[in-house]
N, C-alpha and C positions, 0 to 999 in steps of 0.2 A: 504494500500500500504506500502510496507517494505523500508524503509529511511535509510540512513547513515546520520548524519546533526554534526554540533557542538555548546556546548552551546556557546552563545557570554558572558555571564559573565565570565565563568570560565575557556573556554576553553577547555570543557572536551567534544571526539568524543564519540558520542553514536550514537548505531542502534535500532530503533522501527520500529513500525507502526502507521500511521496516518488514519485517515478516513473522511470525510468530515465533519462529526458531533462531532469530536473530539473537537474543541474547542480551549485547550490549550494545548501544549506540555511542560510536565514541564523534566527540565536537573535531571538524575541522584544523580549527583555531589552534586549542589548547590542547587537544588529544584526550580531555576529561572523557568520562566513559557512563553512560546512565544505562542502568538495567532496561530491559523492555521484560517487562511480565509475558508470559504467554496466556494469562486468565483474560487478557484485556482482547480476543479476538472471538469471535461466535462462528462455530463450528457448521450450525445448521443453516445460516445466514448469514454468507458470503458478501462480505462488504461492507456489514452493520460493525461497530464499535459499541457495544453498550457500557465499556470500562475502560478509561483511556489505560495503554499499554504503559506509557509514561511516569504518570505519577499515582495513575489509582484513583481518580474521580470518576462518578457515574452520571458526574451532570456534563450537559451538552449543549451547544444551538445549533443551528444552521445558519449558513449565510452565502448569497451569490458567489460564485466562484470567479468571481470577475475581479481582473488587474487593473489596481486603483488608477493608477500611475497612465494608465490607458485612456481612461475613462475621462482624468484630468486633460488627458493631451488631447482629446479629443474636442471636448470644450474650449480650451485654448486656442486653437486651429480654427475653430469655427468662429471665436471672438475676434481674430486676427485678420479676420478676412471680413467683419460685418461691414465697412466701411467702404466695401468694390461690389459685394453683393447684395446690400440693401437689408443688412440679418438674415439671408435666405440660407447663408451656409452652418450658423444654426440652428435654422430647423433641419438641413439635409444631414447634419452631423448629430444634430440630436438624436435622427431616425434610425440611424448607424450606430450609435451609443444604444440604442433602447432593442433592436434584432440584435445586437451582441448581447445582453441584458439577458435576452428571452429564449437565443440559442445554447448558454452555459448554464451548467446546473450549479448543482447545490452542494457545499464544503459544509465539512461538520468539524466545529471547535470545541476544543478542551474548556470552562471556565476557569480552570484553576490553574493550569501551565500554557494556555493561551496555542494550543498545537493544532496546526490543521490540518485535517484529514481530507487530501484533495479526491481520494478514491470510494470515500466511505457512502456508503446511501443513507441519509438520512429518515429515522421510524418516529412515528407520529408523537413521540415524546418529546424528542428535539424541535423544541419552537423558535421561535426568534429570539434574538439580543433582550439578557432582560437587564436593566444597569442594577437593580438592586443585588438579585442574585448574585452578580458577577464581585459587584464588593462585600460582600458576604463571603462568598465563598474564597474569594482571594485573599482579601484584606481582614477578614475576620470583622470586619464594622457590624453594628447592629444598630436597630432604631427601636430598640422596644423602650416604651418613657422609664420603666423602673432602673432599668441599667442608664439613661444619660440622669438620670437624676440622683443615683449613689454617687457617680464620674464625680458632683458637682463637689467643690470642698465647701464646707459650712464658715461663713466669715464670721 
């Protein structure tokens, strides 16, 4: 399965492939070397991830598998040229932007190690970007009134 991940020593994003029998994934950069679990792959449903291999989370999203960086150039190019075509080459570049949009599927992300699973098929658990969730589960934050109000010190 094709990953985007980052190493947590050094920092540095890289794109492989994992496989269940893979073992260890070691970072480019630094050579540090992260276990991959083999429980985090579903035997009977090829494709699915219901437990990232990585770090051992079982929450997930989805999100277009679409390259930002594209997306941005693409708007840029059409702004750069409103001034000879009258903004007509932002709608033709918009139209172009939204059939890539509708031709790419769907990546499934870690919330907690931030990993993307470019091969993975997303199962109806995996919803969209939630922000609460995601600083929850990352950051440990919570909103519940009794814990900000013990936080509070008494003057």
């Amino acid at each position: 399965m094709r990953i985007r991940t980052q190493c947590r020593s050094c920092g540095l994003p890289f794109q492989t492939e994992i496989r269940p029998d893979s073992g260890e994934l070691p970072c480019p950069g630094c050579g540090v070397a992260r276990a991959v679990a083999p429980e985090g792959w579903e035997e009977g449903r090829p494709g699915q991830v219901e437990t990232c291999p990585l770090c051992g989370s079982s929450h997930f999203y989805r999100q277009r598998d679409v390259n930002r960086a594209w997306g941005c150039a693409l708007v840029l190019l059409g702004a750069v040229f409103v001034p000879w075509t009258y903004g007509l080459s932002l709608v033709a570049l918009s139209l172009v932007d939204w059939w890539l949009y509708r031709r790419l599927g769907d990546a499934v992300v870690c919330y907690r190690c931030d990993t993307v699973y470019r091969d993975a098929k997303p199962n109806p658990r995996q919803g969209d970007f939630d922000l609460l969730k995601h600083d929850v589960l990352k950051y440990g934050k919570s909103w519940e009134p009794a814990e900000r109000d013990a936080a509070k010190p008494e003057a």
